[in-house]
C-alpha positions as CSV (number, residue, x, y, z in Angstrom):
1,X,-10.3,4.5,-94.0
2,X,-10.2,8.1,-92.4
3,X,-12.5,6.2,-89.3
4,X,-10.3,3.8,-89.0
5,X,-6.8,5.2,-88.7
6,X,-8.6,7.6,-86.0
7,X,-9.9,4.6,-84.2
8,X,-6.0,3.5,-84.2
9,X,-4.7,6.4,-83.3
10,X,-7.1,6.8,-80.5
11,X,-6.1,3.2,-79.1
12,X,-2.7,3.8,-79.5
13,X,-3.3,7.1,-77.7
14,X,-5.2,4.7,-74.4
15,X,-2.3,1.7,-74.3
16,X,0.1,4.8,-74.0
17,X,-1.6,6.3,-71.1
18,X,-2.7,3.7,-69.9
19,X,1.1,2.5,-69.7
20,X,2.4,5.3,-67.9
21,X,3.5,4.8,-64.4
22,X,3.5,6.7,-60.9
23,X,6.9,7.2,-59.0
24,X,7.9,9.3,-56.4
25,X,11.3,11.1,-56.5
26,X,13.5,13.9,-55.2
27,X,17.6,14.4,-55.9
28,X,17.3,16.6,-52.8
29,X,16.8,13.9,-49.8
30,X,18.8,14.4,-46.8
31,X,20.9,11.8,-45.2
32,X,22.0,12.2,-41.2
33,X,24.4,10.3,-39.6
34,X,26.1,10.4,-36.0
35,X,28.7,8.5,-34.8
36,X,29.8,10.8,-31.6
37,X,30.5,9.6,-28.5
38,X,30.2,11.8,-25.1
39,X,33.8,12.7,-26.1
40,X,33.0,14.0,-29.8
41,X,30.6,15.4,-31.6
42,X,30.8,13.5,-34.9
43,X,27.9,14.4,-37.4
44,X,27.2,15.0,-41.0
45,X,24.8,15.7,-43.7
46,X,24.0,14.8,-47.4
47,X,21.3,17.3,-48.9
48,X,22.1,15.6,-52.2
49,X,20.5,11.7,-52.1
50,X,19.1,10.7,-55.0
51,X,15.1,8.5,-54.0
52,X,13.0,6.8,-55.9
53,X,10.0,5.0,-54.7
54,X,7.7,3.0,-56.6
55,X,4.3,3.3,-54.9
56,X,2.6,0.2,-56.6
57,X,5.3,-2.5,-55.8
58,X,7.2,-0.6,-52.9
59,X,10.5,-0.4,-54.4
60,X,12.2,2.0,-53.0
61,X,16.2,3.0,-54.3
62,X,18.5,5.4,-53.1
63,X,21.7,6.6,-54.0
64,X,24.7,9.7,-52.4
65,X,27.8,10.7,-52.9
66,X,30.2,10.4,-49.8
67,X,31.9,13.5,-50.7
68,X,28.4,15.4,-50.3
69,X,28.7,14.9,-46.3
70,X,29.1,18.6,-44.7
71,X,30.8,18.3,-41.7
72,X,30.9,21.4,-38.6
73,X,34.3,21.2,-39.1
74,X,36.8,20.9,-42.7
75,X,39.3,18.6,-40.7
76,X,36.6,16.2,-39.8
77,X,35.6,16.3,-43.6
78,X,38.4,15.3,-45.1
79,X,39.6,12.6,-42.4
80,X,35.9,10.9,-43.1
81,X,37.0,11.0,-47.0
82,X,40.2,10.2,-47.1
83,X,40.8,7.8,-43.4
84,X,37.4,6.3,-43.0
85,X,35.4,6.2,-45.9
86,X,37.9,6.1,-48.6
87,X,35.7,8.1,-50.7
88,X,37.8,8.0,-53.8
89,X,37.7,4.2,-53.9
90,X,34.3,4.4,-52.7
91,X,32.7,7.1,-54.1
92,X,28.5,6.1,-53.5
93,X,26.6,4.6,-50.9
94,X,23.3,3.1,-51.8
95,X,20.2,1.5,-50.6
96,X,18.1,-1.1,-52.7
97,X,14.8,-2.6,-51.0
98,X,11.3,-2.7,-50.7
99,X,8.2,-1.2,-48.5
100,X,7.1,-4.5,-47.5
101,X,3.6,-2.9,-46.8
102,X,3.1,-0.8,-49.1
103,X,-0.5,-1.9,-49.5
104,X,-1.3,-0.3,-46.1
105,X,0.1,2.9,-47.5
106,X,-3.2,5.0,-49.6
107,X,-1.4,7.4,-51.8
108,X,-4.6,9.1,-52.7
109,X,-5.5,9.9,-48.7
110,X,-3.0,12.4,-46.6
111,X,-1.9,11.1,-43.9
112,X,0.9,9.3,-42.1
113,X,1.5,5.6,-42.3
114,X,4.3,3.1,-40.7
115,X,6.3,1.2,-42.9
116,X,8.8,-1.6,-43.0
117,X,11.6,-1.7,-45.5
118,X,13.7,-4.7,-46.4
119,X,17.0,-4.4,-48.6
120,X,20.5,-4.1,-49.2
121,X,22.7,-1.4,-47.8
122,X,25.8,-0.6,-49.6
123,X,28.4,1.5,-48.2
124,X,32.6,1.6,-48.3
125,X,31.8,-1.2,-50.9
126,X,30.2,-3.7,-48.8
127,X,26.6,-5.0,-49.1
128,X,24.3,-6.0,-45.9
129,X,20.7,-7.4,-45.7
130,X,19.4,-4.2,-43.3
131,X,15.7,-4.1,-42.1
132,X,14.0,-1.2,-40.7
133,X,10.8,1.0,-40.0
134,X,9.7,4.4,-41.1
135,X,7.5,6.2,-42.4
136,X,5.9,7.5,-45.2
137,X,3.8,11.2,-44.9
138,X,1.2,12.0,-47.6
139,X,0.5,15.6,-48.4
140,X,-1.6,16.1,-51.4
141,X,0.7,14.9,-54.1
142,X,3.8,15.3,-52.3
143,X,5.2,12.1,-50.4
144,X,8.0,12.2,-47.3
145,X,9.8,9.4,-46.4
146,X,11.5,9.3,-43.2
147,X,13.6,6.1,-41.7
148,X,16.0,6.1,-39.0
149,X,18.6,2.8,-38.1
150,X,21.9,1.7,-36.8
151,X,24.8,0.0,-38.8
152,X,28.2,-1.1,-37.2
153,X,31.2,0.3,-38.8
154,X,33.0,-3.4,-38.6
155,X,29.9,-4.7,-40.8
156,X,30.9,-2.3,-43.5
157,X,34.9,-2.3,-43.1
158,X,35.1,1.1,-41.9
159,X,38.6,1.2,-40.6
160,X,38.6,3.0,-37.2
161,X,42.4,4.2,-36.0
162,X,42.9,3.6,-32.4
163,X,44.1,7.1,-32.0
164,X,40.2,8.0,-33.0
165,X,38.6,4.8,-30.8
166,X,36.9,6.9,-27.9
167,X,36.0,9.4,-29.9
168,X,34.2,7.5,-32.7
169,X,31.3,5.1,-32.3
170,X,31.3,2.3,-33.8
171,X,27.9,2.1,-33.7
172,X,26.5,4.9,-36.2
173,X,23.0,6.2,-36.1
174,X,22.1,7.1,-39.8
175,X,18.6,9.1,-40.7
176,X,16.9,9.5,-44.1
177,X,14.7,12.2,-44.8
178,X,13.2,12.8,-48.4
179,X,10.1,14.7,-50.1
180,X,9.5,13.1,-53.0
181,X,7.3,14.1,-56.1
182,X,5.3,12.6,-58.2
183,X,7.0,11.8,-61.4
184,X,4.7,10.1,-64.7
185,X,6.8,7.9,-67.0
């Protein structure tokens, strides 16, 4: 009996480990974006996106608060919140998709390794098919993620005031830069 309920234990012990999973994740990512024109200097950051990346099926999530953009200047800040991104109607932007080679990524090797990512891009509460490329850095157990693409304002409903027009692209160069760790469940 005594043999036994070891022998249970012990299997129960392996189906547990052997259950847990590998992710990557940080809540510290940084998200860029520029939408200056040669008249204006029109930047911001987000030191505060959420990541999570699955490494076996290349699922990769991410997730910020709009009010988390710094701006250079307080003015700019609020008019992004409250004029453009209607940040108390809209208060997240997020990114759902997949590393559609993640198979040519080797977790267990450093190194650096291109990637394409597929998903949907939701910001200002509209959602777009976006494609890109980036990549993924491996440093012992510590993985960075780096992407950098274009979205139009117009494809997200970003009102732009014609008082702002020269000043504002309306083509918007965002950058995402995250150091993920490893993270068992």
């Amino acid at each position: 009996m005594k043999k036994t309920v070891l022998f249970t234990i012990a299997v129960l012990s392996l189906n547990t480990l052997m259950a847990q999973k590998t992710y990557y994740s940080t809540k510290a990512g940084a998200a860029y974006f520029d939408a200056g024109t040669g008249v204006e200097d029109i930047t911001a950051i987000n030191k505060l996106t959420t990541v999570i990346m699955d490494p076996s099926t290349g699922k990769m999530n991410f997730l910020l608060n709009i009010k988390g953009f710094e701006f250079k200047s307080q003015l700019m800040q609020d008019h992004f919140n409250e004029n453009y991104m209607e940040s108390d109607k809209f208060p997240t932007s997020s990114f759902k998709g997949t590393i559609s080679n993640i198979s040519k990524v080797n977790f267990a090797k450093d190194g650096s390794y291109p990637v394409t990512v597929t998903g949907t891009l939701e910001i200002h509460g509209v959602k777009n098919e976006v494609s890109t490329t980036g990549t993924i850095k491996i440093k012992g157990e510590t993985v960075e993620a780096n992407s950098e693409f274009n979205i139009q304002l117009e494809d997200y409903k970003i009102p732009v005031p014609s008082v702002v027009g020269e000043k504002l692209s309306k083509t918007v160069k965002i950058k995402i830069n995250a150091s993920l760790s490893k993270l068992v469940k």
